[in-house]
N, C-alpha and C positions, 0 to 999 in steps of 0.2 A: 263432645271432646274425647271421650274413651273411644267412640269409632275412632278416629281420626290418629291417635295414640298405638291404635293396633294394628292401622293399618302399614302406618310406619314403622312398626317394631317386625321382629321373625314372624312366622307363620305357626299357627299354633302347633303344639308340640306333636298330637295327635296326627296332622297333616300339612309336615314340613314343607312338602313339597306341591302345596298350589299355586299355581299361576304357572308353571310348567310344563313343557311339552311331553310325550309321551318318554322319549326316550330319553332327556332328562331327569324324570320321575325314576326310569329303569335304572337308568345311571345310580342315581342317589339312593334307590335299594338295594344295587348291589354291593354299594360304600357301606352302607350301614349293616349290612348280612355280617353278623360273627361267627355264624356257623352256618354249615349247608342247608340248604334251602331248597324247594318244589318251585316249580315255576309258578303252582298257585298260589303260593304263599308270599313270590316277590309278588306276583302281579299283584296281589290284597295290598301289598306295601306301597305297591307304584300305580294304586287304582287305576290300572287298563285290565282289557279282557287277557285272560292267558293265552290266548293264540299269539296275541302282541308281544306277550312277555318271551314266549319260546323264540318267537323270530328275532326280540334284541339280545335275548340270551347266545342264542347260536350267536348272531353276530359277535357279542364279547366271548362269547368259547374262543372262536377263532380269533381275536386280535389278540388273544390271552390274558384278556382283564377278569375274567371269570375259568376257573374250572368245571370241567361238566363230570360228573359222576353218574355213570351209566347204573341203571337199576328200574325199578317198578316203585315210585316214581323217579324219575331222573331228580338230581341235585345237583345244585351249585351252589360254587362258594368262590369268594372276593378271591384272588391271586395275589396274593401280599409279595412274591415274589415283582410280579411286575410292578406294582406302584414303586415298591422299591428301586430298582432299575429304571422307572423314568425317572425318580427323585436323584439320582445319582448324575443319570445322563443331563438334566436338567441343572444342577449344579456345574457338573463339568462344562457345558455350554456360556454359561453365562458368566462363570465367574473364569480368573486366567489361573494357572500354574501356582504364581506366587500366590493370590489373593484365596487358595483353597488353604497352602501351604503354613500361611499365617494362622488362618482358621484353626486348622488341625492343633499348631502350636498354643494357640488361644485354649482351646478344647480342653489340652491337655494337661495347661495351668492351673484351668478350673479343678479337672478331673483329681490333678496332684492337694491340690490345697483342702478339695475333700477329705483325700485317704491320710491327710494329717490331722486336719481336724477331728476327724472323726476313729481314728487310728484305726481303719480299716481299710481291705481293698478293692470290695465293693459295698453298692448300696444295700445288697443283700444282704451283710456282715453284719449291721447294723442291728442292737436290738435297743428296740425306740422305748421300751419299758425301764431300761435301765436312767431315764432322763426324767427329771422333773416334771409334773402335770403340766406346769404352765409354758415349759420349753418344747413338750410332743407336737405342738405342729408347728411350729418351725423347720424340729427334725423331719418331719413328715414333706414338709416343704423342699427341706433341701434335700432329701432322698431322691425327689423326683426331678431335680432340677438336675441330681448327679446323672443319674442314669438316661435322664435326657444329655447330658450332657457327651456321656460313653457313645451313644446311640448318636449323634450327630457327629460325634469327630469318626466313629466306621465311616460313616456315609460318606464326608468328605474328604478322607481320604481314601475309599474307595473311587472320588470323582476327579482327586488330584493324582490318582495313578492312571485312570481312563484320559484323562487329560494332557499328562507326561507321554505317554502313549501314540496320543491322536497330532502330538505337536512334536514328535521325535522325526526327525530324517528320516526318508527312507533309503535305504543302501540297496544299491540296484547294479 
């Protein structure tokens, strides 16, 4: 029964990533990289040989999913810029004009009814010591719910202006 339970649950923590192809494996070391990295050290992550690992490296240098830091040894690190930008272009595509529009206002209800409660103007402001033991993770809770909250109305209205943009006339 515990075979059977494991096989259906994640992959162990140790090696998230089995039953995956190589470049899969690369993919998902380079998501998980928080700070730069040798290509021996993704390839240990993405159990392939490091010759493997330079060749999907280069490849992600160039689509810009990865940055290459020239040195002895070379490093790379995830491109947070680009996830960012397809997350945005990805919102803009899928949702319309109005339905980011609402978002952003949604976002920003949330956002206000924070900096009342909590009489601050960010999550940052906040000091969670000032609260009762049994109330600290709550506030902990909703600290991250705010700042998640900040953090997706940028995004989407960064995706409702790319959008505005892309569905504007052109004057010709």
């Amino acid at each position: 029964m515990l075979d059977n339970a494991r096989r259906d649950g994640p992959p162990p923590f140790d090696r998230p990533f089995d039953g995956e192809d190589t470049k899969q494996r690369m993919y998902g070391a380079v998501l998980h990289a928080r700070e730069p990295m040798t290509a021996a050290e993704i390839a240990e992550r993405a159990d392939c040989s490091e010759e493997s690992a330079r060749t999907h490296l280069s490849f992600y240098a160039d689509l810009g999913i990865v940055i290459h830091h020239e040195g002895r040894p070379a490093r790379y690190e995830r491109n947070d810029d680009y996830f960012e930008w397809r997350r945005v272009n990805e919102l803009a595509n899928v949702h319309t004009v109005e339905e980011l529009q609402a978002r952003v206002s949604d976002l920003t209800d949330q956002i206000e009814a924070y900096r009342e409660e909590y009489d601050a103007d960010s999550p940052s402001d906040v000091d969670v010591l000032e609260y009762d033991a049994e109330r600290v993770d709550d506030v902990y809770a909703d600290l991250g719910d705010w700042a998640t909250a900040i953090e997706e109305r940028r995004l989407h209205e960064r995706a409702r202006q790319k959008a505005t943009n892309s569905t504007a006339p052109s004057q010709g």
